[in-house]
N, C-alpha and C positions, 0 to 999 in steps of 0.2 A: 596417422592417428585417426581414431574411429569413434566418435564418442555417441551416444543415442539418445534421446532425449525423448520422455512420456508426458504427453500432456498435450491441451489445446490454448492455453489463454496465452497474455503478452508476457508474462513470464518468460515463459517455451520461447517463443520469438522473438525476444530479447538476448539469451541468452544462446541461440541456434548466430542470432548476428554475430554478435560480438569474437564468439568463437569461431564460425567460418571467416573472419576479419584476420582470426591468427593460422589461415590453410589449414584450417583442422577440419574434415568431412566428419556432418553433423546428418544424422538419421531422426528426423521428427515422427513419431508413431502419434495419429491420430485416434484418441477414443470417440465412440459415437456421441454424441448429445445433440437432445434436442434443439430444434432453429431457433434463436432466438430472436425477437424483435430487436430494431435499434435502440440502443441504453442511450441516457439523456446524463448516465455517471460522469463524473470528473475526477481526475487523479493530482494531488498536491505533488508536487516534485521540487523537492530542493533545492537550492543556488548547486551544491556539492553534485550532487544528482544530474541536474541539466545540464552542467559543464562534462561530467562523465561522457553523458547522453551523446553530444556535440561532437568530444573527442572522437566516438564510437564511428562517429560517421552516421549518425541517426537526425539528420537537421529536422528537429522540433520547434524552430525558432518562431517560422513564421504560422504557428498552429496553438503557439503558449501567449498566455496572457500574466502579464509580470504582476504580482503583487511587492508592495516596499512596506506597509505595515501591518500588524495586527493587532486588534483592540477584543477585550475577553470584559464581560460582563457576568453579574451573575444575576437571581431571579430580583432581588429585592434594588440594588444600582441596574438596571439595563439603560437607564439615560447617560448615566457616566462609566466611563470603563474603570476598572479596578486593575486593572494592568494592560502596557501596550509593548509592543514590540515591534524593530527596525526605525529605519532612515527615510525622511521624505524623497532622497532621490537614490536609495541603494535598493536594489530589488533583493527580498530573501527569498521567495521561493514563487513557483510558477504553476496558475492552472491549466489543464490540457485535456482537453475531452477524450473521453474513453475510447470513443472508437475512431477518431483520429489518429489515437498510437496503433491505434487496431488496424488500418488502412496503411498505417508508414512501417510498420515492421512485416504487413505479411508483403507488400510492397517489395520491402528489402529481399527477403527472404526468396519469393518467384525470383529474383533479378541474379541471384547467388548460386553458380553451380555447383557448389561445394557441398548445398542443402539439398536434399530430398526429403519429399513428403511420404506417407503411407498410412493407411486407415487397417486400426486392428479390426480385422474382420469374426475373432473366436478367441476363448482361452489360451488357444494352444501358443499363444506369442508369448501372454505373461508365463505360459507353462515351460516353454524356451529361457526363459530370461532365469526365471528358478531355477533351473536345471543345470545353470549355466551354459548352454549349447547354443550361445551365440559368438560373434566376430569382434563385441567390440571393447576398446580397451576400460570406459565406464559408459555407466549405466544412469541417466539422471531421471527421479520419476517427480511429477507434481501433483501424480495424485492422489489423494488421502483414500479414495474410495475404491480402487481398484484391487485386484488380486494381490500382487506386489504388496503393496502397503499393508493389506487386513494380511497375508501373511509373515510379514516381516518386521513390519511397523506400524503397532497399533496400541503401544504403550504412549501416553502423551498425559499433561496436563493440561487439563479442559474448565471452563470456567463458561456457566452459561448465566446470562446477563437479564433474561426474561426481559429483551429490548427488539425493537426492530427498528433497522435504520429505513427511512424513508428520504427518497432522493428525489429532486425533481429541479427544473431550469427555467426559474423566472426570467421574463421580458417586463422591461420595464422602462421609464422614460433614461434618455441620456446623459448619462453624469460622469463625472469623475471616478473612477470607479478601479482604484488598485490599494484597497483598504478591505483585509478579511475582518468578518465579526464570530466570534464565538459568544458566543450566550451561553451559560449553564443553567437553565431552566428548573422548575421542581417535578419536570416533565425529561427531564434529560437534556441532554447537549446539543446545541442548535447551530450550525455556523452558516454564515452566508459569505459562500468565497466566487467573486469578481472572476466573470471567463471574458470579458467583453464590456464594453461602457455603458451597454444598454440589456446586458443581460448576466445573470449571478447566479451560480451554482448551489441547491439550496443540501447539507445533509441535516436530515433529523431523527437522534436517536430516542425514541421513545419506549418507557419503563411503561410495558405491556404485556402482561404475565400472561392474562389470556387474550391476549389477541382480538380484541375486544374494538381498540380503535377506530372508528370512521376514517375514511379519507377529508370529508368534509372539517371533523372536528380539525385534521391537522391543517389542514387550510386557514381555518379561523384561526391558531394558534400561531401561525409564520405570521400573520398579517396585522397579530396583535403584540406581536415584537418584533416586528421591521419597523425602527425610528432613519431608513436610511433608503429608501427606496419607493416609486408611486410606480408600483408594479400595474403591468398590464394586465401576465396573463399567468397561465402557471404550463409548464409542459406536465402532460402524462405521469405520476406517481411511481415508482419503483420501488418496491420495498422487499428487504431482506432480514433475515434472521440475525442476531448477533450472537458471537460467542468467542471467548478467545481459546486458542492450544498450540500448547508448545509440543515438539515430538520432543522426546528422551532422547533418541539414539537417532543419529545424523544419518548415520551410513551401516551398512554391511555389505563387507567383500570389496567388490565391485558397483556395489548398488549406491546412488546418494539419493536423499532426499531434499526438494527444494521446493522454494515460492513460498504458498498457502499451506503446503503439504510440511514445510516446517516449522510458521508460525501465521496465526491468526491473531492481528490484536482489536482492540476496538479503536472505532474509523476516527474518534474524536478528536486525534491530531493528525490523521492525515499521514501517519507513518509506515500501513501496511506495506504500499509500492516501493518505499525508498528504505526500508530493511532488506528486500530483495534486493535490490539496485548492491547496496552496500554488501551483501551476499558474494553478489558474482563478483563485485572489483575483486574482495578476496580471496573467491577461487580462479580470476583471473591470473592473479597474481601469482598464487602457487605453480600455474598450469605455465604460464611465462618463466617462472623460472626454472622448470625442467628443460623445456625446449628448448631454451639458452645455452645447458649443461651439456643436450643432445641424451638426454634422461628418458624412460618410457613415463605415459601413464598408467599409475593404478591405483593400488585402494592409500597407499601410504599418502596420497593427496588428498584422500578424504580424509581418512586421520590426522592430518593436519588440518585439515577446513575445519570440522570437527572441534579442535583443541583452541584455535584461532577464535572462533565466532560464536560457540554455543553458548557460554556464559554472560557474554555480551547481549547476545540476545536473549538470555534469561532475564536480566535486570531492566534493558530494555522496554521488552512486554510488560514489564509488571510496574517499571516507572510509568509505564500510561495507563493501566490499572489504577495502581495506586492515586491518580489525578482525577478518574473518572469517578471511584469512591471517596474520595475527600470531598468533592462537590455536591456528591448522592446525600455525604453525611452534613454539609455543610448548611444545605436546604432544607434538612430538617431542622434546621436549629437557625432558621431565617436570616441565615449568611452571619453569621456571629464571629466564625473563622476567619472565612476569606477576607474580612475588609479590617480585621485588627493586621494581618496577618500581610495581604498585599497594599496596606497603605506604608508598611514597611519598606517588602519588595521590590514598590515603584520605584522608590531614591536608590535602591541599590544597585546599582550601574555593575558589579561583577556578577550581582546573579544573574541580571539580564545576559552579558557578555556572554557567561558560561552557559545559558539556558539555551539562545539560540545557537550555539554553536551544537549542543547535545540535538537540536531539533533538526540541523543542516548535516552534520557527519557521523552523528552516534555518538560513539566511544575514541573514533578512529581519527 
């Protein structure tokens, strides 16, 4: 079995592992892009997620920093939390620097002779792969911008948020330090998520239509709602555009699409990584149980991954929508909502139950 795989991020090397894990020869096509500096990013990962991870043979362990609770404020309570979530000694989910997975998966990957790499050098591959005049049995692409995609799949639902996330990695003095904050700001959504006891992962989404922001203003605005930290220093700013999209149509033929390239949502839970995660268990699954059978691969496994996860992931996306708009609207009307609303939710011990578990496995 031959499967091929388009794209460069951890996605691609995530799932190039997992799958040479089950003797499948995996063909990695490299697109060009430019070098980039070292990201200062961090990726939230699941309890459901890191246990995956583990199985995989991917040891994250001693690279993740456990978090056990999280506390959610909004602009007018940031002294008191308005809802919290987990156990003083049960971890729910883990943070782990970006290009530490970046370093452990391409890691894997060189050490795997199952994998091979190769750099599209011209058209003429994605013109191969159209044509169909290639070896292998599917075809997975990640990326939204390539030939492939603008021919095949370029119908989606797009939602652009006039936000940009700003990321960057406080140093700070030593403390206790396995407690996420989310703050819902009337500037956007703030979290400050714990990598280390002396240093804490900052995202901040800012309502910036035109792009107008200083670096500076966002400085003074972390520093005027940190009640938990006598921060030293700030690492280097990172900022990106936000937007969410969903694609319509998962697959054709032989072709799937994955990662980013199937859905974008906004970062303010921290779930874009662990929808892919949750992704592949499910096309793992389909793919295990062919091989089981002694079954070929082909497209009737997308149509099942397809049928399995799209709607999932419909509601999904738009459950974290829908929470970043209720807060958008909430701050207009100077938290009116949230605090008749989650001074409720706090005593409700099922919603909590059912919420975290929606935020560690999805649907699944």
């Amino acid at each position: 079995m031959n499967i091929c795989l388009i794209g460069n991020g951890i996605s691609t090397l995530l799932l190039a592992k997992v799958l040479a894990n089950r003797n499948i020869n995996v063909s990695i096509y490299l697109e060009h892009q430019p070098k980039k500096k070292l990201t200062t990013r961090t990726l939230g990962i699941s309890k459901n997620s890191f246990e995956f991870l583990i199985n995989e043979k991917i040891n994250i362990k001693k690279k993740s920093w456990p978090i056990n609770k999280i506390k959610i404020f909004n602009e007018i309570e940031n002294n008191k939390e308005i809802l919290n979530f987990g156990y003083k000694n049960k971890k729910i989910f883990y943070i782990l620097n970006y290009i530490d997975l970046v370093y452990l998966l391409n890691s894997c990957v060189k050490k795997n002779k199952l994998i091979k790499k190769y750099k599209i050098k011209n058209s003429s591959f994605f013109q191969s792969i159209l044509n169909e005049k290639d070896n292998y049995d599917l075809i997975i692409n990640f990326n939204e911008k390539n030939l492939i995609s603008k021919k095949l799949f370029f119908k989606r639902n797009e939602k652009e948020y006039n936000s940009f996330a700003y990321t960057s990695l406080l140093s700070h003095t030593t403390c206790n330090n396995n407690t996420a904050h989310q703050i819902f700001t009337k500037f956007g959504p703030l979290a400050f998520l714990p990598s280390s006891n002396s240093k804490t992962s900052i995202v901040f989404s800012v309502l910036d239509k035109n792009n107008s922001m200083q670096e500076n203003k966002i400085k003074d605005l972390i520093l005027n709602y940190n009640k938990n930290y006598k921060i030293k220093s700030f690492s280097r700013f990172e900022k990106f555009k936000l937007k969410s999209s969903i694609l319509k149509n998962y697959y054709y033929k032989k072709i799937l699409c994955f990662g980013d390239n199937l859905h974008k949502i906004h970062p303010l839970a921290g779930q874009g990584f662990n929808m892919t995660i949750r992704d592949i268990k499910i096309l793992l699954s389909l793919i295990d149980y062919r091989i089981n059978l002694g079954l070929p691969l082909d497209s009737s496994v997308l149509k099942e991954f397809q049928n399995k996860t799209k709607h999932y992931n419909y509601i999904f996306a738009n459950s974290i929508d829908f929470i970043h708009e209720f807060f958008k609207l909430d701050n207009s009307f100077n938290s009116l909502y949230s605090k008749k609303l989650f001074n409720f939710l706090e005593t409700n011990n099922l919603f909590k139950k059912y919420t975290s578990k929606f935020a560690d496995k999805g649907f699944f």
